[in-house]
Each structure stands twice: as structure tokens, then as C-alpha cells.
MMTF fields as JSON, N, C-alpha, C and O atoms, coordinates in Angstrom:
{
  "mmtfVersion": "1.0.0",
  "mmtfProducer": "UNKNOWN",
  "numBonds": 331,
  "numAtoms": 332,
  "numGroups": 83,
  "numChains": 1,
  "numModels": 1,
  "chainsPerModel": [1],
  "groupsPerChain": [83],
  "chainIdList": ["A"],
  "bondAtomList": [4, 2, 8, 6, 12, 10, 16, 14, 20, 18, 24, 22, 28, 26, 32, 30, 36, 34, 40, 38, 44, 42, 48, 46, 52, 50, 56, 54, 60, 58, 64, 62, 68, 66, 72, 70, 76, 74, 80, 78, 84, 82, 88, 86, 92, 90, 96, 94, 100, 98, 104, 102, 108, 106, 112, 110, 116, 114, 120, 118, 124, 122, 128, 126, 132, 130, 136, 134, 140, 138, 144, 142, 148, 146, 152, 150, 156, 154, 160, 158, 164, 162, 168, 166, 172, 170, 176, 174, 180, 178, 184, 182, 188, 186, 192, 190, 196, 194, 200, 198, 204, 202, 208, 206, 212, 210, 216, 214, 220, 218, 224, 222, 228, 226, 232, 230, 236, 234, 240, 238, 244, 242, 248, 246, 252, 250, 256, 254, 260, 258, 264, 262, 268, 266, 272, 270, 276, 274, 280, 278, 284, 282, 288, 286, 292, 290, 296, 294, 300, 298, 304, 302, 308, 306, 312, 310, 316, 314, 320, 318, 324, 322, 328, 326],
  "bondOrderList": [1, 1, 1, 1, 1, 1, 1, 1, 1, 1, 1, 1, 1, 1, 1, 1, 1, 1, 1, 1, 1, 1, 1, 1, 1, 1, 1, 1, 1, 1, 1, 1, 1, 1, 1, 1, 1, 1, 1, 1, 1, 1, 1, 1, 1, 1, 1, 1, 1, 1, 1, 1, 1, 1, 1, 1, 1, 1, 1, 1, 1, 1, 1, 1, 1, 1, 1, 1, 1, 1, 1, 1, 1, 1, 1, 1, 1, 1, 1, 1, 1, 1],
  "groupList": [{"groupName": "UNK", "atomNameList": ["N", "CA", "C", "O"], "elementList": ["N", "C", "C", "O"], "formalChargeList": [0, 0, 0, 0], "bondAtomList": [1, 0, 2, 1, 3, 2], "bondOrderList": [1, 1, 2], "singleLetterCode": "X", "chemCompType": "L-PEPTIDE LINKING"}],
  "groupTypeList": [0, 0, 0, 0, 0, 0, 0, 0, 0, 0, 0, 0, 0, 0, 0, 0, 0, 0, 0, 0, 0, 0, 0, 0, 0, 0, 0, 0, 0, 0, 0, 0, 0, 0, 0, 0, 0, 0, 0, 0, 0, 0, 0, 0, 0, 0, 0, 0, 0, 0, 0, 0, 0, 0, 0, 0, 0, 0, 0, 0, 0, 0, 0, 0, 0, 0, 0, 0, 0, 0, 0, 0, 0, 0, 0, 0, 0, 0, 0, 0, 0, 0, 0],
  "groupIdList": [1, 2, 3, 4, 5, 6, 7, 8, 9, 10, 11, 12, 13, 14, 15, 16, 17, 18, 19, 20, 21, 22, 23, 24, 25, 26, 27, 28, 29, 30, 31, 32, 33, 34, 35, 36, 37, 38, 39, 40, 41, 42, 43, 44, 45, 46, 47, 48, 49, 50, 51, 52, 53, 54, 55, 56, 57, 58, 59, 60, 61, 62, 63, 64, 65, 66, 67, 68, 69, 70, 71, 72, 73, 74, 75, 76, 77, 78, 79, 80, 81, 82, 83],
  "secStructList": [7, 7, 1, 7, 7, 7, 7, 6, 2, 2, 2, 2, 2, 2, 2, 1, 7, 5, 7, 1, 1, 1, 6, 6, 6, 6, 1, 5, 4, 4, 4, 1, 7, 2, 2, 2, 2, 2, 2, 2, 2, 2, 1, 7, 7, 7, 1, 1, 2, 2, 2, 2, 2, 2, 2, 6, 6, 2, 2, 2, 2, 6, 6, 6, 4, 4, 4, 6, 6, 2, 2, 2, 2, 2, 2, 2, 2, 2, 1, 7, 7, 7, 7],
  "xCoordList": [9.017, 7.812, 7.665, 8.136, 6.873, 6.672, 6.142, 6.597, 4.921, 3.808, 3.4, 2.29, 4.507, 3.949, 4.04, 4.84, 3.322, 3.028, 4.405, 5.142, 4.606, 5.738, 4.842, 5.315, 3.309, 2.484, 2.768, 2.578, 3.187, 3.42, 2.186, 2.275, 1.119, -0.146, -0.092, -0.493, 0.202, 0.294, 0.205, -0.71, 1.949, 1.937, 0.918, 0.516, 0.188, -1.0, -1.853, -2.308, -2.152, -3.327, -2.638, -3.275, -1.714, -1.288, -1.505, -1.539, -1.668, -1.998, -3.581, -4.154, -4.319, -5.729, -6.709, -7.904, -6.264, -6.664, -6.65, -5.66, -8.436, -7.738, -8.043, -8.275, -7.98, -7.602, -8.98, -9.25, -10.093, -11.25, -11.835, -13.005, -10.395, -11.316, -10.276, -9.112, -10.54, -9.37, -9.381, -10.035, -8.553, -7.894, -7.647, -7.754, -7.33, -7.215, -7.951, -7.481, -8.928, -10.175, -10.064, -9.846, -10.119, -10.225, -9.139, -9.283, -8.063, -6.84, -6.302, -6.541, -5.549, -5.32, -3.81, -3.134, -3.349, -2.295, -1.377, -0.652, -0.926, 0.343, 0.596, 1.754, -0.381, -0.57, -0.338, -0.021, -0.378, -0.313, 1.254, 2.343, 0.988, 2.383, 3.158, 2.407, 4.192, 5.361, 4.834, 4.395, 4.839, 4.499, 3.25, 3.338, 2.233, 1.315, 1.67, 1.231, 2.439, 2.679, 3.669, 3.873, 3.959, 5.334, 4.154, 3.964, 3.378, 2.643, 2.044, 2.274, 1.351, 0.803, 1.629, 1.238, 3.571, 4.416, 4.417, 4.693, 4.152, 4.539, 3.182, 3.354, 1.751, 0.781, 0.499, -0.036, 0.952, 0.343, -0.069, -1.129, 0.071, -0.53, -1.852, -1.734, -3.307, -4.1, -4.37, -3.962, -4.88, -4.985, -5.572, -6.14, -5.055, -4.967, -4.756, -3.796, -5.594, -5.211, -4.765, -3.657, -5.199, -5.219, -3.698, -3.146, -3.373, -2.259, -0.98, -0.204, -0.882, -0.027, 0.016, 1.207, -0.83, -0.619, -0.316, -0.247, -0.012, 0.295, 1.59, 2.455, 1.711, 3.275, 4.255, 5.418, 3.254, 4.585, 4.524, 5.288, 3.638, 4.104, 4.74, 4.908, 5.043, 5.717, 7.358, 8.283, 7.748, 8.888, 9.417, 10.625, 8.653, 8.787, 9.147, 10.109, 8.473, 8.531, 10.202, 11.046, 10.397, 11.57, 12.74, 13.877, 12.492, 13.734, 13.939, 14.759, 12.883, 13.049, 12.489, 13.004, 11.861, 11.151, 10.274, 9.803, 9.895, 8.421, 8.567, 7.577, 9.789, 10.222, 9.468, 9.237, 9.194, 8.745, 7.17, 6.414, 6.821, 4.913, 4.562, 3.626, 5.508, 5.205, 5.231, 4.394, 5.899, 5.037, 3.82, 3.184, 3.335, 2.203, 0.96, 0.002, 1.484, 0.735, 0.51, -0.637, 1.476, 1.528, 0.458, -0.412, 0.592, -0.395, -2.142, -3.154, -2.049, -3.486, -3.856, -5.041, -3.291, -3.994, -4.581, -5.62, -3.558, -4.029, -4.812, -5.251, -4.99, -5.821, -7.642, -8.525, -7.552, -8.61, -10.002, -9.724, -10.991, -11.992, -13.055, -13.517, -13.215, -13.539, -15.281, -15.876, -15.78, -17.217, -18.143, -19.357],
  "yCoordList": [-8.545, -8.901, -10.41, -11.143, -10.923, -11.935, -12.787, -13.926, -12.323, -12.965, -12.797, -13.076, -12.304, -12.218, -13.259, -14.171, -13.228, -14.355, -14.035, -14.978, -13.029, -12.734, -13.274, -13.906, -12.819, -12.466, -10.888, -9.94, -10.543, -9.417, -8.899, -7.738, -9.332, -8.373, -7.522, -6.364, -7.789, -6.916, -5.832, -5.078, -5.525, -3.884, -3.527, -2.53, -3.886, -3.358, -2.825, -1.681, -4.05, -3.767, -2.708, -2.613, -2.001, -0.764, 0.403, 1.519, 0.078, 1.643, 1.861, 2.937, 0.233, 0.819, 0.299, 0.237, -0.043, -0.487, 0.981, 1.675, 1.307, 2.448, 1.83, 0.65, 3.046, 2.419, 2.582, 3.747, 1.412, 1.074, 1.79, 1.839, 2.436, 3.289, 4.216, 3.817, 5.092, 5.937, 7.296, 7.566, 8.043, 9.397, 9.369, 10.415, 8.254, 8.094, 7.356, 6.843, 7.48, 6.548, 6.986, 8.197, 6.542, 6.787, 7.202, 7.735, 6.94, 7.319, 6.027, 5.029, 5.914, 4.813, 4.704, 5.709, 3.182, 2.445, 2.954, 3.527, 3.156, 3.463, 5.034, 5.438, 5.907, 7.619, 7.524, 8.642, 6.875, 7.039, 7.446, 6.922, 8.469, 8.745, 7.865, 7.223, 7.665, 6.718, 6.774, 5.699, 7.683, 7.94, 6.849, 5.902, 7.053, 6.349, 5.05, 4.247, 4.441, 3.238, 2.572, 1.447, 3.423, 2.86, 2.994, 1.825, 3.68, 3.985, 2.268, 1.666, 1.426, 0.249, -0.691, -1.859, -0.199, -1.509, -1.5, -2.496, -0.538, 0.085, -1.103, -1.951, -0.981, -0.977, -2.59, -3.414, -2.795, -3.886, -4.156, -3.533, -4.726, -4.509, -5.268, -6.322, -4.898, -5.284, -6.472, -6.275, -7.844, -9.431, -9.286, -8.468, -10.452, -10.114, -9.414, -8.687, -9.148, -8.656, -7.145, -6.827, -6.517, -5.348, -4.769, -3.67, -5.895, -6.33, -6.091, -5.143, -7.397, -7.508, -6.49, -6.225, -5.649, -4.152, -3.138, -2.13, -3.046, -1.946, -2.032, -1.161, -3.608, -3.724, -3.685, -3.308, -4.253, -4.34, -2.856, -2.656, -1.877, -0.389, 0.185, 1.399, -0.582, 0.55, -0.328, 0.449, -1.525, -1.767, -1.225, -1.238, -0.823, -0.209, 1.063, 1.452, 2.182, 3.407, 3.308, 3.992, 2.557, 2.653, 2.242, 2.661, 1.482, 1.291, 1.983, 1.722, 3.021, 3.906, 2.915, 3.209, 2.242, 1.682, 1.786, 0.924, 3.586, 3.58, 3.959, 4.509, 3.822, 3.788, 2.502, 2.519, 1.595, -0.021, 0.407, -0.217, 1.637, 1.892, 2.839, 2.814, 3.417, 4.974, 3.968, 4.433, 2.872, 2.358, 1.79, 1.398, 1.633, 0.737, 1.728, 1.679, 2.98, 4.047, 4.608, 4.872, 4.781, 5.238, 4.06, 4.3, 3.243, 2.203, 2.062, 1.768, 2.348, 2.529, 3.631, 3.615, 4.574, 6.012, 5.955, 6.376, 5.35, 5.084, 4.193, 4.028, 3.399, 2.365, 2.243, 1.402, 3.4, 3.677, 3.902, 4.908, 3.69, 4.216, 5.297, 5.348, 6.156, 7.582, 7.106, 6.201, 7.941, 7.55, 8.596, 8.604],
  "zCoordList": [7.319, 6.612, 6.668, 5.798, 7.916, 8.058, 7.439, 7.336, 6.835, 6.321, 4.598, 4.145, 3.824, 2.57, 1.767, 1.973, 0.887, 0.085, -0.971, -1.257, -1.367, -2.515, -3.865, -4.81, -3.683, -4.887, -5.655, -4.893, -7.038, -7.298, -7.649, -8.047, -7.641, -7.608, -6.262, -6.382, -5.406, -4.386, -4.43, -4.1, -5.19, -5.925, -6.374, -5.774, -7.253, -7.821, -7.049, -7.067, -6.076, -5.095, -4.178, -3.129, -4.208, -3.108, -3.721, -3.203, -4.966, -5.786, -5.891, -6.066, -5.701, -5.692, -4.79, -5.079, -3.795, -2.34, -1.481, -1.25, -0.971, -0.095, 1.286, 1.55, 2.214, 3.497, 4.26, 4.552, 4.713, 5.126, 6.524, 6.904, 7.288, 8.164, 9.324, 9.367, 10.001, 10.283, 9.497, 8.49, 10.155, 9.755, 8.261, 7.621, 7.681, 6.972, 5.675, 4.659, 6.022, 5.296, 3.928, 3.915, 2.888, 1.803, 0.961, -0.139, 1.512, 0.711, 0.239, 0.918, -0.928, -1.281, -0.456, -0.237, 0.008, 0.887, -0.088, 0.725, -1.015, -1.414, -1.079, -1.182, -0.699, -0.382, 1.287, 1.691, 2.005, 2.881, 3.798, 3.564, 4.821, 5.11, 6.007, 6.742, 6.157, 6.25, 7.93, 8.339, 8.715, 10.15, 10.303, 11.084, 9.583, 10.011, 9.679, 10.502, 8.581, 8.572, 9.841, 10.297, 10.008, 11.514, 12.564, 12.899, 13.171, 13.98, 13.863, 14.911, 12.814, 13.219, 12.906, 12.904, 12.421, 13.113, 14.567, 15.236, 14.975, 16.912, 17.319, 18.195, 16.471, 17.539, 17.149, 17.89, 15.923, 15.125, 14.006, 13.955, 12.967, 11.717, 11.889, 12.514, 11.39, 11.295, 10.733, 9.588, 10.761, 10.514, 8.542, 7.818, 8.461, 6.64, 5.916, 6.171, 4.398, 3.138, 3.57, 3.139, 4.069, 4.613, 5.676, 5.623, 6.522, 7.206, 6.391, 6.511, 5.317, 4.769, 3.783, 3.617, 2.901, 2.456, 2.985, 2.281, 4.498, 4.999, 5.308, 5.208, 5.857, 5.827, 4.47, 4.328, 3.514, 2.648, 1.881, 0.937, 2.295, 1.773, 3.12, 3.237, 3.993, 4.864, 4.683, 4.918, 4.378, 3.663, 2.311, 2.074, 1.562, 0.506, 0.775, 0.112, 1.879, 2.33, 2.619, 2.039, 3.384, 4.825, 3.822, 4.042, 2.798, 2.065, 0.684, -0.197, 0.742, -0.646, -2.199, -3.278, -2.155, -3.277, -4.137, -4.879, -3.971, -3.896, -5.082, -5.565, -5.965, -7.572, -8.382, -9.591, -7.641, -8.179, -8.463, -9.207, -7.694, -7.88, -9.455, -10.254, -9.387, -10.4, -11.962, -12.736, -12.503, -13.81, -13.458, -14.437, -12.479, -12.149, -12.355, -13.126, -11.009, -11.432, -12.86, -13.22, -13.614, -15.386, -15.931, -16.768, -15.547, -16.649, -15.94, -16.576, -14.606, -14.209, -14.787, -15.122, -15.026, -15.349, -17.228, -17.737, -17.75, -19.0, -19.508, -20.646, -18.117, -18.724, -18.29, -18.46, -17.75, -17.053, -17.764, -18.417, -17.987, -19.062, -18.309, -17.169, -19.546, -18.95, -18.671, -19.256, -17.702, -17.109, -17.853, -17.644]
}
């Protein structure tokens, strides 16, 4: 992970950042499966904000971290206001 800032909003933004286009359009970057995240270490990670969220959930994937998301997730869900 070349390029991260080592901003901890990040995390945040992986639970509610989804993914802008692809097979995968509309799923949020932290849902996404581990295959497809290796698939654009193989091809490339895409340039910026978007870049560096895919990489740093596919470091998170590959090293089992994805324990650091689930309070993040617990507090988006409660904090959410009903429509």
C-alpha cells in the first residue's frame, strides 16, 4: 500500500463508498469480493480516492481485518435517520 495517506476516515468511507461502475456497480467497497479486489492488484488500481479504497480493502481482506469494519458498521446503522 503505496499511496495511503494513513487518514482513519478511510474506514468509514469503505463502509459507505460504493463502487462507480462494473459488475459491480453499486455495492458498497467494503462488500466486495476479495477475487475482484486482487483482479485490479493484477490489472491496476484505479488513480485516486477510489484507488486507494480498493487497495486498502483488499489489504484488509488478505490480512483478515475486516474485524476493524463491523463497529463502524454497528454505529452507521444506528445512526442512520429513518426516511
Amino acid at each position: 500500500m503505496n499511496n495511503l495517506s494513513g487518514d482513519p476516515k478511510i474506514l468509514l468511507e469503505l463502509i459507505t463508498t460504493q463502487m462507480p461502475f462494473g459488475k459491480y456497480k453499486g455495492w458498497l467497497i467494503c462488500n466486495l469480493p476479495e477475487f475482484y479486489l486482487v483482479w485490479f492488484k493484477q490489472k491496476g488500481f484505479p488513480k485516486g480516492k477510489l484507488g486507494i479504497l480498493l487497495e486498502t480493502m483488499m489489504e484488509i481482506r488478505i490480512n483478515g481485518l475486516e474485524e476493524l469494519l463491523i463497529p463502524l458498521k454497528e454505529k452507521i446503522k444506528t445512526t442512520k435517520k429513518p426516511r
